[in-house]
SEMIDO-168412 format. One record per residue (C-alpha): residue number from 1; residue in one letter; x, y, z. Coordinates in steps of 0.05 Angstrom, whole numbers, plus 5000, padded with zeros to 4 digits. Example, Ala and Ser with C-alpha at 12.3 -4.5 7.8 and 13.67 -1.06 7.14 Angstrom:
BEGIN
+------+------+------+------+------+
: resi : resn :    x :    y :    z :
+------+------+------+------+------+
:    1 :    A : 5246 : 4910 : 5156 :
:    2 :    S : 5273 : 4979 : 5143 :
+------+------+------+------+------+
END
This chain:
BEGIN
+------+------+------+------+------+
: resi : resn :    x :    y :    z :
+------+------+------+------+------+
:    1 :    X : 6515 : 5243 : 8801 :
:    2 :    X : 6565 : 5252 : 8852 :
:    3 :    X : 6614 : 5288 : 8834 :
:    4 :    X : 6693 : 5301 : 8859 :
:    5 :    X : 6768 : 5274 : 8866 :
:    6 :    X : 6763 : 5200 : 8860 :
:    7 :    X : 6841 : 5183 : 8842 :
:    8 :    X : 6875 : 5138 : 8883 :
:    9 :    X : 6932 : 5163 : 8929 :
:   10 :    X : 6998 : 5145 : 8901 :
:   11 :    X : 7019 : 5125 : 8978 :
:   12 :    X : 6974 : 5111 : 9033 :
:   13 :    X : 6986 : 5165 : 9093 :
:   14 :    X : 7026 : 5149 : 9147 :
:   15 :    X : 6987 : 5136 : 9216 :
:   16 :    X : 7012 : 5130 : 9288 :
:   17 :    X : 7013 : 5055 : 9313 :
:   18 :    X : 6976 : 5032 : 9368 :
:   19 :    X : 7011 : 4994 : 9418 :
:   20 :    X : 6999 : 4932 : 9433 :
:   21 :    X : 6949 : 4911 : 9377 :
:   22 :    X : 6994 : 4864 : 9343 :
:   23 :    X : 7000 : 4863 : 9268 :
:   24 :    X : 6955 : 4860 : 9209 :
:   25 :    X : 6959 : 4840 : 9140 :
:   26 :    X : 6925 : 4872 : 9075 :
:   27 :    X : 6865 : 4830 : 9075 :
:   28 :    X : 6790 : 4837 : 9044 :
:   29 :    X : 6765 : 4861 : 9107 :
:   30 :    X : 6781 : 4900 : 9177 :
:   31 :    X : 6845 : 4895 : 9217 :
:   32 :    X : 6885 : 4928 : 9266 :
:   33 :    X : 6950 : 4933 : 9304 :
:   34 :    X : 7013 : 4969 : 9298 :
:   35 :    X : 7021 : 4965 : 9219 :
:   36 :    X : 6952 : 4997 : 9206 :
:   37 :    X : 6983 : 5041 : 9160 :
:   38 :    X : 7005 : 4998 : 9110 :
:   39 :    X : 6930 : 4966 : 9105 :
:   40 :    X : 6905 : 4970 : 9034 :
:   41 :    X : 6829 : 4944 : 9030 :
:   42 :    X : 6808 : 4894 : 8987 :
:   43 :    X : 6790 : 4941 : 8921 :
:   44 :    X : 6804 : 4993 : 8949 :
:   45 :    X : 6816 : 5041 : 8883 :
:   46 :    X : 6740 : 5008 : 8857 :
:   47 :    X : 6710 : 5034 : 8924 :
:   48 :    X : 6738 : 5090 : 8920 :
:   49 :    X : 6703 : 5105 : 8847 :
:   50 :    X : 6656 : 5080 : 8866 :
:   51 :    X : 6637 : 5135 : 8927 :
:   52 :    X : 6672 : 5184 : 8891 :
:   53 :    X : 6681 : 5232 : 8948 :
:   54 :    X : 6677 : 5300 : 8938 :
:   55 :    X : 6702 : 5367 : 8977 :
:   56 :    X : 6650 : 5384 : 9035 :
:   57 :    X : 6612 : 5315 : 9023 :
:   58 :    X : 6595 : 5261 : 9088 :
:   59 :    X : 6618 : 5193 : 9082 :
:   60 :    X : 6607 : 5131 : 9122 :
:   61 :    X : 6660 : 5082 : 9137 :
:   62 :    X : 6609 : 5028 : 9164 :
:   63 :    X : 6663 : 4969 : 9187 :
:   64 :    X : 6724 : 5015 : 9196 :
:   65 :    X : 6768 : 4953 : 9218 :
:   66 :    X : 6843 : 4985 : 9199 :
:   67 :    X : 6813 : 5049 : 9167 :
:   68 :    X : 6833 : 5037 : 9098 :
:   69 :    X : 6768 : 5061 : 9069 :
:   70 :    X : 6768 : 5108 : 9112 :
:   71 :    X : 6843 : 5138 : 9099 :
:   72 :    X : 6829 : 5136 : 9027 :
:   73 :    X : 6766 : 5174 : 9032 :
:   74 :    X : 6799 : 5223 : 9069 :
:   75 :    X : 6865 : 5225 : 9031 :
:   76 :    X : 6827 : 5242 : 8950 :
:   77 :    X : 6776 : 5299 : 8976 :
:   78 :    X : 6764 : 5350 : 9033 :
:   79 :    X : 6712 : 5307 : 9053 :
:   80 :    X : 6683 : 5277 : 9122 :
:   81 :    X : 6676 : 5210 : 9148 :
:   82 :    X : 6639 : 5185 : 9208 :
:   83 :    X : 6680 : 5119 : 9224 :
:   84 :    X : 6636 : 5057 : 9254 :
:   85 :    X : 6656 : 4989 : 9284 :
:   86 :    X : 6631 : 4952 : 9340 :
:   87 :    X : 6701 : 4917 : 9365 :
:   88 :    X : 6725 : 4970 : 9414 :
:   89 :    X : 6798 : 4958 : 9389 :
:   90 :    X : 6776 : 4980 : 9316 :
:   91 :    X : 6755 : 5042 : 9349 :
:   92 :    X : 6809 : 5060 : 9398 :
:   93 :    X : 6852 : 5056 : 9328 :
:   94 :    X : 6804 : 5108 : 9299 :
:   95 :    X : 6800 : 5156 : 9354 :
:   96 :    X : 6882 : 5157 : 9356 :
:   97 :    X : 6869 : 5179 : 9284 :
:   98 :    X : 6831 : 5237 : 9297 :
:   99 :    X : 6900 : 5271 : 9313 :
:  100 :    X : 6907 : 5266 : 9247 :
:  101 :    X : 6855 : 5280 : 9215 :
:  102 :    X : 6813 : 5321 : 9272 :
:  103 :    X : 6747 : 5338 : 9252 :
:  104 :    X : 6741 : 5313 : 9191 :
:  105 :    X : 6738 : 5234 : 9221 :
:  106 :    X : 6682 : 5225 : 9271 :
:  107 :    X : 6687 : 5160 : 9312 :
:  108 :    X : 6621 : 5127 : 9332 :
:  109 :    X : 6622 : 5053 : 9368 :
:  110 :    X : 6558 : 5010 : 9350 :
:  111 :    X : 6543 : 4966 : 9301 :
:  112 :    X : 6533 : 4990 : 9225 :
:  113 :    X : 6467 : 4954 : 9220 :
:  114 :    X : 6448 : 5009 : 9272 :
:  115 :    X : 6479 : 5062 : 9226 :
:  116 :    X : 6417 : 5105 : 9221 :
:  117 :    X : 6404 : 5113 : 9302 :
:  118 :    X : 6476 : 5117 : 9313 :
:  119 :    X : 6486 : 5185 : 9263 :
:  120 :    X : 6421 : 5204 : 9287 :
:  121 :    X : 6440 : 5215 : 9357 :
:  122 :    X : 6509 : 5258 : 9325 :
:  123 :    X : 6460 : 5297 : 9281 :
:  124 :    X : 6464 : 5271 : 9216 :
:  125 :    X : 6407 : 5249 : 9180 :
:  126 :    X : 6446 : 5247 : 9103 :
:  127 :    X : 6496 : 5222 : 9076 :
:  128 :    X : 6527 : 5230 : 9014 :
:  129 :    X : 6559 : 5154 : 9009 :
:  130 :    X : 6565 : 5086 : 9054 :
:  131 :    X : 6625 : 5036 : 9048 :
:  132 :    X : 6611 : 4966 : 9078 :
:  133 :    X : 6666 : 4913 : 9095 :
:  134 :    X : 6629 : 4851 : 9104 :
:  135 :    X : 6660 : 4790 : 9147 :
:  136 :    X : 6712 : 4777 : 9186 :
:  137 :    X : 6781 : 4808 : 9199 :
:  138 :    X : 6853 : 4801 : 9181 :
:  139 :    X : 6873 : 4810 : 9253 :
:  140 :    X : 6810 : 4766 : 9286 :
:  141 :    X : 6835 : 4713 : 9238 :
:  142 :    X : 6909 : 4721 : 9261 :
:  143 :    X : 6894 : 4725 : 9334 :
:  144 :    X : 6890 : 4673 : 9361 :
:  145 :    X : 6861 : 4704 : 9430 :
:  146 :    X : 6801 : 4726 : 9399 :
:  147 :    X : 6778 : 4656 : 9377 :
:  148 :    X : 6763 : 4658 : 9307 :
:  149 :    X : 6813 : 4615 : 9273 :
:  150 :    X : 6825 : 4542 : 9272 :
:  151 :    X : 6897 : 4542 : 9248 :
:  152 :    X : 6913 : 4562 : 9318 :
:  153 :    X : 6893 : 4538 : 9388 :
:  154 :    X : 6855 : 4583 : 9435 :
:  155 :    X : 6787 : 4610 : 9476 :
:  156 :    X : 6724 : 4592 : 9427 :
:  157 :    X : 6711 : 4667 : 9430 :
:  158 :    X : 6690 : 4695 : 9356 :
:  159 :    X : 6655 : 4758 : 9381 :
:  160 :    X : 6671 : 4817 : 9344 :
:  161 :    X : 6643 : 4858 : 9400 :
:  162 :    X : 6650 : 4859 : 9473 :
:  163 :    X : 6588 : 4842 : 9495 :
:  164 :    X : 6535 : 4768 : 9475 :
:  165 :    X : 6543 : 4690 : 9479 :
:  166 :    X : 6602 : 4673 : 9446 :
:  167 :    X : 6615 : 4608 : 9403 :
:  168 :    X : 6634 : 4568 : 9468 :
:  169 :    X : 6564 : 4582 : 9498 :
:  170 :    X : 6527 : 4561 : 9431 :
:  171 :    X : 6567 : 4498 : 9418 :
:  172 :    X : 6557 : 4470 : 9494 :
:  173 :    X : 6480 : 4507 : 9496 :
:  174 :    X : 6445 : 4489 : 9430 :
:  175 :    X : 6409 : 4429 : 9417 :
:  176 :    X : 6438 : 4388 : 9375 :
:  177 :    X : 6374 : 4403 : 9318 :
:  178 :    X : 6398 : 4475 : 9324 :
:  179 :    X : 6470 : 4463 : 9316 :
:  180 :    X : 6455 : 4430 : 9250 :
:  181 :    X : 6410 : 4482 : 9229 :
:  182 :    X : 6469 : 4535 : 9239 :
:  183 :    X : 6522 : 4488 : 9207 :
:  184 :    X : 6482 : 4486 : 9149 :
:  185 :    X : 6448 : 4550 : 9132 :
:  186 :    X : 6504 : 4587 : 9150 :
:  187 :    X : 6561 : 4549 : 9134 :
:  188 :    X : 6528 : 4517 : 9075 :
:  189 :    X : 6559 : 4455 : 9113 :
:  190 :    X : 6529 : 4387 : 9077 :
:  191 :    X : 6547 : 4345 : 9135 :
:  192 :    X : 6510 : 4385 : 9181 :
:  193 :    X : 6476 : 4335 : 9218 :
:  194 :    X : 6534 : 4294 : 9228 :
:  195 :    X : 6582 : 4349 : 9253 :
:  196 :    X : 6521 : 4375 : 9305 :
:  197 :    X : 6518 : 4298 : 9330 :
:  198 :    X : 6594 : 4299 : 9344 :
:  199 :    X : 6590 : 4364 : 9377 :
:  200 :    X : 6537 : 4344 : 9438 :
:  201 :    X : 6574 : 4271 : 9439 :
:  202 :    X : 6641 : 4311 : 9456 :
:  203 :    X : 6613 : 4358 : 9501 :
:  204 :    X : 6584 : 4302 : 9547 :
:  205 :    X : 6645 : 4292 : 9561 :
:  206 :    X : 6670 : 4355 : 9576 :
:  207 :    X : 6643 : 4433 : 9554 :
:  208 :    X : 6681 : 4444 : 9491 :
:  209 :    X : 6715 : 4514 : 9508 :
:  210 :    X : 6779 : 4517 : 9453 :
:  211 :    X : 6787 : 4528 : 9386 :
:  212 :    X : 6837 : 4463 : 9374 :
:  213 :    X : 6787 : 4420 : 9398 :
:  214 :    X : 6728 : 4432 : 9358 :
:  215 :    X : 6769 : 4437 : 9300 :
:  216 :    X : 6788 : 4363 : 9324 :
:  217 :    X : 6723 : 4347 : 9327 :
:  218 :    X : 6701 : 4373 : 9258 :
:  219 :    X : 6760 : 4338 : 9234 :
:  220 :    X : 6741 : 4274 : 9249 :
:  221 :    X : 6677 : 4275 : 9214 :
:  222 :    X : 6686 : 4315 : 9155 :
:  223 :    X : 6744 : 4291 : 9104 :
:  224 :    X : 6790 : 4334 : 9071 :
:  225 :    X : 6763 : 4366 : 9007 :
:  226 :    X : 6810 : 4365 : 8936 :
:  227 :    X : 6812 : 4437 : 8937 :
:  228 :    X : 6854 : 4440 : 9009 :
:  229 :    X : 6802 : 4469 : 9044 :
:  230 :    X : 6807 : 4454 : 9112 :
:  231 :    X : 6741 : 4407 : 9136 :
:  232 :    X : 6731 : 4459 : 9192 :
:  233 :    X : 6728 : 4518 : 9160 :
:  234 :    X : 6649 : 4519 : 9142 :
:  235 :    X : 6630 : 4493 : 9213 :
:  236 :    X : 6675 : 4559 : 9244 :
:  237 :    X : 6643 : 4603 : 9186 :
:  238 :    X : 6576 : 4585 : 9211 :
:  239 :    X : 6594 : 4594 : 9287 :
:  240 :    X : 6625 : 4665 : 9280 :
:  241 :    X : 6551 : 4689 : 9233 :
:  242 :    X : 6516 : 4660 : 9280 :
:  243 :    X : 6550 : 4691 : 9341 :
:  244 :    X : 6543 : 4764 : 9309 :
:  245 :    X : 6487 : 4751 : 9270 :
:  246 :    X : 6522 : 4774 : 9213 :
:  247 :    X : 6464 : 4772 : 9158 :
:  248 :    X : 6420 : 4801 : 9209 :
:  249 :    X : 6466 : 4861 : 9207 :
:  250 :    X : 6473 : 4866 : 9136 :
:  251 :    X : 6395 : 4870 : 9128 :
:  252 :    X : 6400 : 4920 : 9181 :
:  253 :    X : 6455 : 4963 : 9149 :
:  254 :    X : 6430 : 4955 : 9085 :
:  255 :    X : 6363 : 4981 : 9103 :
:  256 :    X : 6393 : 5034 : 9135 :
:  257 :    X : 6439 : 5057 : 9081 :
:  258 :    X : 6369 : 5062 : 9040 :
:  259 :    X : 6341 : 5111 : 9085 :
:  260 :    X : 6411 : 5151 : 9106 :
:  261 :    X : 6436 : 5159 : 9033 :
:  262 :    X : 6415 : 5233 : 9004 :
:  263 :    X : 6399 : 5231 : 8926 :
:  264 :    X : 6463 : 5210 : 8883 :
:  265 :    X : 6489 : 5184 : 8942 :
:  266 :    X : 6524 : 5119 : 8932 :
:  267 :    X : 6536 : 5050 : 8969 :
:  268 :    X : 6589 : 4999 : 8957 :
:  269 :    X : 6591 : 4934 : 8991 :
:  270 :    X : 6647 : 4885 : 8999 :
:  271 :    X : 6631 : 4817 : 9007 :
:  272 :    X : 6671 : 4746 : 9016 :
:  273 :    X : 6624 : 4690 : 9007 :
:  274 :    X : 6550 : 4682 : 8970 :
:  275 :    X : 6507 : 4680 : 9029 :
:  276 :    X : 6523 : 4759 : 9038 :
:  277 :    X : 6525 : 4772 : 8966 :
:  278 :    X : 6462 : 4737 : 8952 :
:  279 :    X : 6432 : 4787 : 9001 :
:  280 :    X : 6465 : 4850 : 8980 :
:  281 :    X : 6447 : 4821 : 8906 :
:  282 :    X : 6371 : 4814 : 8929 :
:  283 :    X : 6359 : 4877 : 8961 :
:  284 :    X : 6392 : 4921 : 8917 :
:  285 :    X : 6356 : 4890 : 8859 :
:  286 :    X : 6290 : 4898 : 8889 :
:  287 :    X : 6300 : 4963 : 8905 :
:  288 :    X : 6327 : 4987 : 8832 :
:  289 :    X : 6259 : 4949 : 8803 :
:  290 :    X : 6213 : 4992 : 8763 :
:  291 :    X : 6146 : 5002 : 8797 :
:  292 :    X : 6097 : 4940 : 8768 :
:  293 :    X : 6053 : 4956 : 8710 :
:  294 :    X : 5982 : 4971 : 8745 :
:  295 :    X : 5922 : 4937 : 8712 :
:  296 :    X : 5884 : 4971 : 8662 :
:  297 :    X : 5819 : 4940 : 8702 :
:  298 :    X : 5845 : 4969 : 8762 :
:  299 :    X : 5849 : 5054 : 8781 :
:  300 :    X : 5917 : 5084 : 8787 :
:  301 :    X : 5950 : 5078 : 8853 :
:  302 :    X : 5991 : 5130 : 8890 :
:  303 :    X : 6047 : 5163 : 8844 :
:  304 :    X : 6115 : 5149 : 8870 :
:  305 :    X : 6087 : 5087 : 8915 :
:  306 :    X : 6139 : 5037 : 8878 :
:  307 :    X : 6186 : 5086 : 8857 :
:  308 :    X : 6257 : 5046 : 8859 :
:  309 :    X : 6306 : 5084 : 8906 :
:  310 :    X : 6364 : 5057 : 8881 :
:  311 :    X : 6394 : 5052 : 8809 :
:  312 :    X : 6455 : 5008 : 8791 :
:  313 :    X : 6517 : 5025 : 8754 :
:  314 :    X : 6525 : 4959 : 8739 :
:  315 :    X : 6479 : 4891 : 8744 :
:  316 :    X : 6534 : 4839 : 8760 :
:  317 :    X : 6595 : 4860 : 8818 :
:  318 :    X : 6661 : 4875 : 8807 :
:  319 :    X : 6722 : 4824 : 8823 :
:  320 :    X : 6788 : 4840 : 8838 :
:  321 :    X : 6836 : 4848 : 8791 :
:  322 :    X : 6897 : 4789 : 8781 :
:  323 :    X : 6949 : 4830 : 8807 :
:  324 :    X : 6905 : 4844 : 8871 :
:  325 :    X : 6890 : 4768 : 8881 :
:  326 :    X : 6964 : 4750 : 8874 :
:  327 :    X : 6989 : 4794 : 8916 :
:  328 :    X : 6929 : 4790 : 8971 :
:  329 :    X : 6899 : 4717 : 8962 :
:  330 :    X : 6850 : 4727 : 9012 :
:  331 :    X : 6806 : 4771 : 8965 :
:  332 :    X : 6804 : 4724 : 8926 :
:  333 :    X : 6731 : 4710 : 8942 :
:  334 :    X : 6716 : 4786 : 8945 :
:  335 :    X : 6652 : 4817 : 8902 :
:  336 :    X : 6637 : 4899 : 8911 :
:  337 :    X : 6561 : 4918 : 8890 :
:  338 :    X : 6551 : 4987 : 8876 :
:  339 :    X : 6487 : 5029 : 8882 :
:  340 :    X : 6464 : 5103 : 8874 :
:  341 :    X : 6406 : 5130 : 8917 :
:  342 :    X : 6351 : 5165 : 8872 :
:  343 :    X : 6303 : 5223 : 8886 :
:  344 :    X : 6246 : 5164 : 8919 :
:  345 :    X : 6225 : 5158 : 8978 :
:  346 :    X : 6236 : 5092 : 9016 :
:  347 :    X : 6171 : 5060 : 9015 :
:  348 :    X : 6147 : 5021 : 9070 :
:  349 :    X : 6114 : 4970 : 9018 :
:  350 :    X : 6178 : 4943 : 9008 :
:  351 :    X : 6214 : 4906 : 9071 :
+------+------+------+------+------+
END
C-alpha cells in the first residue's frame, strides 16, 4: 500500500489568475479562467484518499483542466505531479503555476490517452498514482466561444484541442446513416434516426455552422422530457465524444495507466455519465479477475500469464456526498472507481 499525508487542506492555496480566461465554476470536471483558485473538483477529498500521495512519490494529473487535483496533490505531501491536458488554455494555466510550485509540477500538452509516450519522452517510466477527469468542462460549458453548450448561441466548435474536424464539419460532412449512428451510441439518443434526418434536411439549405441552430433543429424533433432535460442535450453529448473521440481516449488512458502505474500505485477515475463508467467498470474488472482455472486434461500454462494487475478497494464507485451535490449540482452524475496496481505484469493476452 501506498502510504503518506492524505488529509484534505483546510483552504485550497491561492494561485495567480490568468488574464483573460474568463471565469469558472466548481464543477465535476476541468475549468479555467481567472477564479482557478477557488476550483474544488468534484470529490475531491475521495481522490485524494484515494491516491494517497506521499513525500517523494510521482503523480499524474491526467485532465488538469483548473488544477484542482493537481493543487491538492501538491498541497497534502512533498510530492510531484506531471500535469496533462490537451486544451492549450488548460496548460498556459499550469505553466503560470509552476511559479508556484516550480519543480515539483511538470507541464506536458498532449492528450492523457497518450500518457505513457508523453512521460516517456520526460523520462518517466513509473508512476506512483493517476487521477482522471473524464468529460467536459465547467468553462467549455460556460463559453460560449468554444461551442459546447446549447444554452448559448455560438461557432459549433466543441474541440477541446486546437487541432481536428470540429462538430460543424461532422454535422454538414456525415451521411445522414452516420449521424444516427453517433446520436445514438454516443448520446444514447432514441430518436436517432429522426434527429440525423433533420440535420441533412437543414443543411440543404444552408451548412449548419452555430450552436443556436442545431439546438433549433433538435428541438423540433425531440419533445421535452418530464425530467427538464433539455431535448438537445444527448444529440450535443454525442457531437462533442465524437469530435474528441472521448471513449477512444479513455481506452487509451486507461491502458496506459496499466502499464505506467508502479506496484501499489493507484488510479482513480471520475466519470459523468454510464457510457464512460461502463468502460472504466469493464476494464478495471477484467483486469482485477483471477487467472481462469486451467483444465485438469490440459498441462499448466505459463505462471503469471493471467496474473490480474489490478486489485480493487472497492467493487461498486463512490458517489458524492449530499452536501457536495447541493452545493455543486453538476456532480450530481459523478462516479470515482478506484484501483491499485499489483506486482503483474501487463499481459498482452488481455486487450
Amino acid at each position: 500500500m501506498i502510504t503518506g499525508s492524505h488529509l484534505i487542506p483546510e483552504a485550497w492555496p491561492v494561485l495567480p489568475a490568468v488574464p483573460g480566461t474568463g471565469t469558472v465554476s466548481s464543477t465535476g470536471s476541468q475549468g479555467l479562467g481567472a477564479s482557478a483558485a477557488s476550483h474544488v473538483p468534484v470529490m475531491a477529498a475521495e481522490v485524494l484518499t484515494a491516491l494517497t500521495p506521499r513525500s517523494g512519490g510521482v503523480y499524474v494529473d491526467g485532465t488538469f483542466g483548473a488544477g484542482g487535483y493537481t493543487r491538492a496533490l501538491l498541497a497534502a505531501s512533498a510530492c510531484q505531479v506531471w500535469a496533462v491536458d490537451r486544451d492549450p488554455r488548460a496548460v498556459a494555466l499550469a505553466r503560470e503555476l509552476t511559479a508556484v510550485y516550480g519543480d515539483r509540477l511538470r507541464v506536458v500538452e498532449g492528450c492523457f490517452g497518450d500518457l505513457e509516450a508523453l512521460l516517456g519522452e520526460q523520462g518517466v517510466t513509473a508512476v506512483n498514482g493517476i487521477a482522471f477527469d473524464l468529460g467536459v468542462s465547467s468553462s467549455h460549458l460556460d463559453d460560449a466561444s468554444r461551442g459546447f453548450s446549447f444554452r448559448a448561441d455560438g461557432p459549433l466548435d466543441m474541440r477541446m484541442g486546437s487541432d481536428g474536424e470540429s462538430a460543424a464539419d461532422l454535422v454538414n460532412r456525415l451521411p445522414e446513416q452516420e449521424l444516427a449512428r453517433i446520436f445514438f451510441e454516443l448520446g444514447e439518443e432514441r430518436r436517432a434516426r429522426r434527429v440525423a434526418a433533420a440535420v441533412v434536411a437543414a443543411r440543404l439549405e444552408a451548412p449548419i455552422e452555430r450552436t443556436g441552430r442545431l439546438a433549433s433543429i433538435v428541438r423540433a424533433v425531440v419533445p421535452s422530457s418530464r425530467d427538464g432535460i433539455d431535448p438537445a442535450t444527448r444529440t450535443f453529448q454525442a457531437l462533442r465524444m465524437a469530435v474528441n473521440d472521448e471513449l477512444g481516449e479513455l481506452h487509451r488512458g486507461l491502458a496506459a495507466a496499466e502499464r505506467l502505474l508502479a506496484p501499489e500505485g493507484r488510479l482513480a477515475v471520475v466519470s459523468f455519465h454510464s457510457l464512460e463508467d461502463r468502460v472504466v467498470k469493464d476494464f478495471l474488472r477484467q483486469r482485477a479477475e483471477a487467472p481462469p482455472s486451467p483444465s485438469r486434461h490440459l498441462p499448466v500454462g505459463p505462471v503469471g500469464v493471467w496474473a490480474p494487475t489490478f486489485r480493487l478497494p472497492e467493487r461498486r464507485p463512490l458517489v458524492p456526498q449530499q452536501a457536495e451535490v447541493e452545493a455543486n449540482p453538476r456532480s450530481r452524475s459523478a462516479k470515482l472507481r478506484v484501483a491499485e496496481r499489483t506486482s503483474a505484469p501487463v499481459s498482452s493476452n488481455k486487450s
